[in-house]
C-alpha positions as CSV (number, residue, x, y, z in Angstrom):
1,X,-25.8,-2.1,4.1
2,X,-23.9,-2.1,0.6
3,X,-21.2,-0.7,-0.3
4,X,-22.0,1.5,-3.2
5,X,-18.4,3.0,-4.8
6,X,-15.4,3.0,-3.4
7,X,-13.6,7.0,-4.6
8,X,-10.2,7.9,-5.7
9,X,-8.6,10.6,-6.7
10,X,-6.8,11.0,-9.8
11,X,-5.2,13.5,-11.8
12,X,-7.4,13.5,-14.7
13,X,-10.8,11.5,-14.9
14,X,-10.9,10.8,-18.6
15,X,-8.0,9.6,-18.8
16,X,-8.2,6.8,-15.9
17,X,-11.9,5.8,-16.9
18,X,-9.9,5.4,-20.4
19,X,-7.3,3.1,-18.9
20,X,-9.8,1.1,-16.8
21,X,-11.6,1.0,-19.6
22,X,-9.0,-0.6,-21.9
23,X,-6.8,-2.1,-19.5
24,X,-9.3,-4.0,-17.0
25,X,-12.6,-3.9,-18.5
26,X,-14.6,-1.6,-16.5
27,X,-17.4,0.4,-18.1
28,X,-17.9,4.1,-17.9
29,X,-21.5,4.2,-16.3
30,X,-21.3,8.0,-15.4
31,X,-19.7,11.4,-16.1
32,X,-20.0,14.7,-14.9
33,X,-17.3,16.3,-16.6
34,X,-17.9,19.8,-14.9
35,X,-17.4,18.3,-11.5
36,X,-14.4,16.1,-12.9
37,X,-16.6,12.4,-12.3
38,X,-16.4,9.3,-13.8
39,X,-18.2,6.3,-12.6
40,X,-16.8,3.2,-13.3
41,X,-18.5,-0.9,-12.7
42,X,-16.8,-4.2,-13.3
43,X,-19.0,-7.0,-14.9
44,X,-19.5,-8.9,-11.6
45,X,-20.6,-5.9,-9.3
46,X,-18.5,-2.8,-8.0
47,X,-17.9,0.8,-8.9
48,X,-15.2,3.1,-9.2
49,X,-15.5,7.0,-9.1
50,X,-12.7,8.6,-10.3
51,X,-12.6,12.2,-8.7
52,X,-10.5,14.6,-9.9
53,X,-8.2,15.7,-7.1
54,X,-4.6,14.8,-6.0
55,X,-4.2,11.1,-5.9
56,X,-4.2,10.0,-2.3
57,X,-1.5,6.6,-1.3
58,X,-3.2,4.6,1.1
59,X,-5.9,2.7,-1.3
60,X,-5.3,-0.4,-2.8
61,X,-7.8,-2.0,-5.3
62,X,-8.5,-5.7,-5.5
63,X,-10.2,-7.6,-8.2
64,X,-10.7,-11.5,-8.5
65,X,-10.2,-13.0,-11.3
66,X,-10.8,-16.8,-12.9
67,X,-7.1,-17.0,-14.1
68,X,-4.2,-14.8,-12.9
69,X,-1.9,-15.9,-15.4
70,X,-4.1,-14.9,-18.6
71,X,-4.6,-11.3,-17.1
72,X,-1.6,-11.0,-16.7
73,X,-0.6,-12.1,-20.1
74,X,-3.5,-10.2,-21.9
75,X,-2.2,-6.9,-19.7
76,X,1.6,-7.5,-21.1
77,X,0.1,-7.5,-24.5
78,X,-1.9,-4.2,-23.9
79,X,2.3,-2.9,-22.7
80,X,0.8,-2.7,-19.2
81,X,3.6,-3.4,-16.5
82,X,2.8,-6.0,-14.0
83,X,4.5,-8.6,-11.4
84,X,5.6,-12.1,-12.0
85,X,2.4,-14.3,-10.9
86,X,2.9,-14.9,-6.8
87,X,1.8,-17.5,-5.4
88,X,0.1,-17.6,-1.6
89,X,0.2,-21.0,-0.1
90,X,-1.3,-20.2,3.0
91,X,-4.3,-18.6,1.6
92,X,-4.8,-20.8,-1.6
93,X,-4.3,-17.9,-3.9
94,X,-2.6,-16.7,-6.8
95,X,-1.9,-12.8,-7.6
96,X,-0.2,-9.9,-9.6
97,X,0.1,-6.3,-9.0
98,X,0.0,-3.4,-10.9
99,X,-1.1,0.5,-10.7
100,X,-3.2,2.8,-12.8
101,X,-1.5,6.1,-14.8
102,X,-1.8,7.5,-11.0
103,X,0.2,5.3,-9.4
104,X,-2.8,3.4,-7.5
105,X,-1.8,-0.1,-6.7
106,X,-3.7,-2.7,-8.1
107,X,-3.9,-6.4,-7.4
108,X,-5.7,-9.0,-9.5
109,X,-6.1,-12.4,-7.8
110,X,-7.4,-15.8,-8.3
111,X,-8.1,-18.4,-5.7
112,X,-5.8,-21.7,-5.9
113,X,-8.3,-24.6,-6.4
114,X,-10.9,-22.6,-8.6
């Protein structure tokens, strides 16, 4: 089994694949503008589909990155707000959170000794 997408909801499709776009990378690989759909993919593997519909709390994404630091740097530059880098001793890893325009909580992470 693979997981194929993982859905959320957001007020206005365009304007999140736009933001995902800019702000992490992702690439629009599918719209269907009549059913408000936009497929989203990250360079290493997973998809996003951005359904329009009220956004639904409870969903959290999570992305690795190689450095935590220069994300969150790069994202400052782009005016995106986002946390003071945190480290996690116990697990080896490093992280900062932000959300999308829809309030979806994102966290970008790196492990420790990589």
């Amino acid at each position: 089994m693979t997981l194929f997408m993982t859905e959320i909801h957001v007020a206005d499709p365009d304007r999140a694949a736009r933001w995902y776009s800019r702000t992490l990378g992702l690439r629009v690989t599918h719209r269907d503008d009549l059913k408000g759909f936009v497929l989203v993919e990250a360079t290493g593997g997973g998809r996003i589909a951005l359904t329009r519909g009220e956004p639904i709390r409870g969903c959290r994404l999570v992305f690795r990155v190689d450095d935590v630091g220069a994300e969150r740097d790069r994202l400052r530059v782009l005016g995106v707000e986002v946390t003071e880098v945190a480290h996690n001793a116990e697990e080896h890893y490093r992280e900062v959170r932000l959300s999308d325009p829809d309030g979806t909580p994102i966290t970008l992470f790196a492990w420790a000794n990589r």
